[in-house]
N, C-alpha and C positions, 0 to 999 in steps of 0.2 A: 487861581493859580493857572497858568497859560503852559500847554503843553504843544504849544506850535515849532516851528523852526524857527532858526536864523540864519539870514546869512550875512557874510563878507563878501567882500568883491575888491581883491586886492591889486585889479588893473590900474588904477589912478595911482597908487603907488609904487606898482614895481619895480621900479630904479632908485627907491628913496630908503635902504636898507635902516636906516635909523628910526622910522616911521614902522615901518612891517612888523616887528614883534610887537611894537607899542597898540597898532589894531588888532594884530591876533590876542592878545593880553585881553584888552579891552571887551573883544568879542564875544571870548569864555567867559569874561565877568560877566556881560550882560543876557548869555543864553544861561550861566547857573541863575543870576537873580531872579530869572522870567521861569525857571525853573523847564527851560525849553528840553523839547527829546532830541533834537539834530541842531546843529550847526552846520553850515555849509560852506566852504569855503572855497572859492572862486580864485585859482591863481593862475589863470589862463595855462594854456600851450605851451606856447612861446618854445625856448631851450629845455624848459624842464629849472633850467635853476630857482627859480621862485618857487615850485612844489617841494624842491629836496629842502628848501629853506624851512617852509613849512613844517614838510614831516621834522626836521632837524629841533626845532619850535617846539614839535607836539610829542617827541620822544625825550624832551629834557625831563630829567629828573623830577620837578617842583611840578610840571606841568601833568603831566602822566597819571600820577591821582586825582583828577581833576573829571575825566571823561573815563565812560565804559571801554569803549572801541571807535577803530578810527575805519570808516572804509575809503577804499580810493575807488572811486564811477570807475565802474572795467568799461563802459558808452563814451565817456568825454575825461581825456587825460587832463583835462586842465581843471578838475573838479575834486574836492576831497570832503568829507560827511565825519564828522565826529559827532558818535551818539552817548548820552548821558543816561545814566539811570538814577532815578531818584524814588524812597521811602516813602 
């Protein structure tokens, strides 16, 4: 059982709205399977609109049970840390 991180890096996407929740989805699947304790997830600077999409993403209802807490880097705005707790 792998207690490392993950990450995402949603720079290659940012303009592809139809693609961004299909990886953030994807992400969580594969940091619960790995049974990982952080997620990271990479959504650059930029305007900020890719982060609130994000948080938008990780405050939905279905998703929200899913993770412990979400931190956002107070060091690098274009970075956000979802940590998991597992039994």
């Amino acid at each position: 059982m792998s207690r490392k991180s993950h990450k995402l890096d949603l720079h290659p996407i940012y303009n592809q709205g139809d693609k961004i929740d299909a990886a953030l989805e994807n992400a969580m699947d594969e940091a619960e399977e790995a049974k990982a304790r952080e997620l990271e997830i990479i959504c650059g600077k930029g305007s900020g609109q890719l982060k609130k999409r994000v948080l938008r993403f990780l405050d939905r209802k279905d998703i929200r049970g899913r993770y412990n807490r979400i931190k956002k880097d107070p060091d690098n705005f274009g970075r956000v840390f979802i940590y998991f707790k597992w039994k």
